[in-house]
N, C-alpha and C positions, 0 to 999 in steps of 0.2 A: 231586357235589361232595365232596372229603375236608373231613375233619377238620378238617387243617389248614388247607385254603381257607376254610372255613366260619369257621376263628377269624378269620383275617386277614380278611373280609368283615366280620364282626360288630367289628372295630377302624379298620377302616378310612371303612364307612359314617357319617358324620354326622349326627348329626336338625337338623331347619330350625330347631330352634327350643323353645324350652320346651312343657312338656305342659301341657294345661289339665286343672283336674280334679286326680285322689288317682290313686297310683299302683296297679295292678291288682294288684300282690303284697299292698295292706291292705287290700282289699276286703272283706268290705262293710263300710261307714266307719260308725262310733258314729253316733248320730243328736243325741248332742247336742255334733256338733263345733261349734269356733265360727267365725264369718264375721265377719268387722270390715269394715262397711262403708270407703269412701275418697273420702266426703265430707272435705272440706276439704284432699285432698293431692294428688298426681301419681303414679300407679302404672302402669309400663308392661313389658314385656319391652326392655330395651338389651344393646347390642353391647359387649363387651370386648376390645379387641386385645389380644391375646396377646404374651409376647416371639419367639415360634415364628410368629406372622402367623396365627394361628388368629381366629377375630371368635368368643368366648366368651359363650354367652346367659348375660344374669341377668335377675335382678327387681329392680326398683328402686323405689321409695318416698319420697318425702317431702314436707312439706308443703306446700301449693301458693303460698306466700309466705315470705317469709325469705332470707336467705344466710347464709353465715359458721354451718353448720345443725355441731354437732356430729354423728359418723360410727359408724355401727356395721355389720359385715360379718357375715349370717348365713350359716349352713354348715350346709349339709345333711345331713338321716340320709342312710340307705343308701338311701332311695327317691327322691332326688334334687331339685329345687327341683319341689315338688311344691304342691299347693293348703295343705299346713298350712302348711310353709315362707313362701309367699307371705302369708298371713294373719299371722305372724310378723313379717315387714317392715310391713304395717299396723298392725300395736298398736307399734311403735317410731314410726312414722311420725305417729301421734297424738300422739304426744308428744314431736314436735318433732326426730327425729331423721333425716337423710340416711341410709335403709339402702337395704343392696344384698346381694343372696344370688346370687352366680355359680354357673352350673351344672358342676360341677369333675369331674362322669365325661364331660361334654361328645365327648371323644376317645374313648373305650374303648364307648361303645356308652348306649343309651334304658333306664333301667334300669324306666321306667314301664310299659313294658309287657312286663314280664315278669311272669307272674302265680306262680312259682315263690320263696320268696326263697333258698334253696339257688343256686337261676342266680343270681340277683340277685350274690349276694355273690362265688361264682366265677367268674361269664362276663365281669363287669365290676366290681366294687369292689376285689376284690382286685388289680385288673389296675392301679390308678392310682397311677402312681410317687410318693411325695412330693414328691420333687423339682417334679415339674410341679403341683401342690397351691400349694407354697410360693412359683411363679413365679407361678402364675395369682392367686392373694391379693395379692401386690405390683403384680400388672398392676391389680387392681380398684381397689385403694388409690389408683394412678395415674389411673385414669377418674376416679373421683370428686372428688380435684383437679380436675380438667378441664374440670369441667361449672359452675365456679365457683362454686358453691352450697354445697358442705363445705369445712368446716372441716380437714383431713387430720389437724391439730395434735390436734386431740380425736377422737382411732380407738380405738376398743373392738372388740371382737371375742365373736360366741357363738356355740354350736354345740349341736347334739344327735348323742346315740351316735357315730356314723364323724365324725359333727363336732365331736363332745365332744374325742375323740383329736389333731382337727384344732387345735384352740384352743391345746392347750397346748404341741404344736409350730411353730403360729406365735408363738406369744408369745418362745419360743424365737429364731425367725428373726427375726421382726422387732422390736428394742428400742424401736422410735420408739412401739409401741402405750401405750397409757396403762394399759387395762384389756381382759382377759378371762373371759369365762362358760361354765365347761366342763360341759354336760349328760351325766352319765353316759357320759363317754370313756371306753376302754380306757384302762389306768394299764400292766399288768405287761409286755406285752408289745403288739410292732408287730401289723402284720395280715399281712403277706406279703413276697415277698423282694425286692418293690418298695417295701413299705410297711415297713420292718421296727426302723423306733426306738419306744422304749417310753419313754411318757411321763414315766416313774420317773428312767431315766437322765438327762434335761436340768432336770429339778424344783431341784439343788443349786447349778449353776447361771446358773438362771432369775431375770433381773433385774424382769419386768413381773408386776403383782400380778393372779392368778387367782385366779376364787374357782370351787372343782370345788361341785358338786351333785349329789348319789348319792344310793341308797336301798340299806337294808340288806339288803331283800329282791332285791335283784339278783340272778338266777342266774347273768349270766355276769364279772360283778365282783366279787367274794368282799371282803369287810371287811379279809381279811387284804393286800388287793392295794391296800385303799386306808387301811393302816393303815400301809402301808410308804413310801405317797404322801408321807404327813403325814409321817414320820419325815426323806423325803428335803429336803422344801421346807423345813421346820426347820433342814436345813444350809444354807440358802443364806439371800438375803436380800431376797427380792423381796416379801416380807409379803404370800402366798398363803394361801389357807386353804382348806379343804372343812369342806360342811356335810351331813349325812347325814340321811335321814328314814327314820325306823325304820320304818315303816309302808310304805313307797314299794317299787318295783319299778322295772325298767328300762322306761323312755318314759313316768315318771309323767306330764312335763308334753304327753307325746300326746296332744290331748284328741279326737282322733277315732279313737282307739282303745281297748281293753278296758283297759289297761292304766293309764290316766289315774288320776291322785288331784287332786281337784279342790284341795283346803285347800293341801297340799304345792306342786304348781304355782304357785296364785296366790302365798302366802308365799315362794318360790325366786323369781319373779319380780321379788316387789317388794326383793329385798333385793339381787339383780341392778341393778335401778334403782339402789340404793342405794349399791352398791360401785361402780357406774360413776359415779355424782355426784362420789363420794367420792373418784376417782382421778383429776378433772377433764372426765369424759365428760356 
């Protein structure tokens, strides 16, 4: 098999379906990740049709009574709707919220079991056009109407790392959100030359209020990258802000990996809750 058969096999084949479990590139997992049970709610793997006819796995979450539930759309790191991900939609779904985290490298290949993250990032992250990010987000928006139980009118949006990125150009694409939570996204530049808007350039603007979460100790997000952030959302008028945690590192609020700050995490979370109250979420 060439090279090039071998890429178009690895883009072409589809997985059945979400991974169970933590993805093999984070291996071995922190021991004291955490699990939220899903007493009291409905958590399954569902279908998302696609505008392209694609059926888009995610993970879906909420309480097991209610309608008319406010909405929030979680976005994956680079290791894809994986067990922290999912545990993610459980602590919103505690608290009353319709979440849903579609699997958005779905097309481009299983990024769970690659045990490399060098592949991870080039054989498929890089590979995932915006464009189809930005379709796939609007199609989920749509299921969640659908299922009659959200609210669509109160949508928030968060994300971590490649989802951090994610957040604040959907915010961008779609005006109708109310509120977003950008985890340590790329600000200065895109990812690749499918991916390639930098969250800097749409910040002035950006009509929907974000609130970014950083840490100073980021090695691959420098202060000065998010020091230009705040200068550019200062020009516009979407009452955006970032909050930086001197002490933090990128994937603070990972908590099944090395890199976690427990204080930081909890604190960015709850003020996450808080800026989504506050925006009607």
């Amino acid at each position: 098999m060439t090279e090039e058969t071998a890429a178009v096999s690895r883009r072409t084949l589809l997985a059945t379906g979400l991974f169970t479990g933590f993805a093999l590139a984070v291996q071995p997992v922190a021991e004291g990740a955490i699990t939220t049970d899903t007493a009291g709610m409905v958590a399954s793997e569902v279908k998302i049709k696609a505008a392209d006819g694609v059926a888009v796995p995610a993970y879906q979450a909420h309480p097991a009574r209610g309608t008319n539930l406010p909405v929030v759309i979680v976005v994956q790191e680079i290791f894809g709707v994986h067990e922290h991900i999912k545990d993610v939609c459980h602590r919103f779904a505690k608290l009353g919220y319709f979440v849903i985290a579609p699997e958005l490298f779905y097309r481009q290949g299983d990024v769970s079991k690659i045990a490399d993250i060098g592949k991870v990032i080039s054989e498929v992250v890089n590979e995932v056009p915006d464009t189809q990010v930005m379709s796939d987000l609007d199609d989920t928006v749509a299921h969640a109407k659908a299922t009659g139980l959200a609210d669509t009118a109160k949508l928030a949006i968060t994300g971590f790392c490649w989802g951090g990125r994610i957040v604040w150009l959907y915010a961008a694409h779609n005006p109708k959100l109310k509120a977003g939570a950008a985890w340590y996204g790329g600000l200065a530049k895109g990812r690749s030359e499918v991916a390639s808007t930098a969250a800097v350039s749409i910040a002035p603007t950006l009509t929907v209020p974000v609130l970014g979460l950083y840490g100073a100790q980021d090695n691959g997000i420098p202060q000065t990258d998010v020091e230009a952030m705040r200068t550019a959302l200062d020009a516009g008028k979407s009452g955006s802000k970032i909050i930086v945690y001197p002490d933090a590192g990128h994937g603070f609020h990972a908590d099944y990996r090395p890199s976690y700050k427990e204080d930081d995490a909890k604190d960015a979370f709850a003020k996450l809750l808080e800026w989504f109250k506050d925006n009607g979420v």
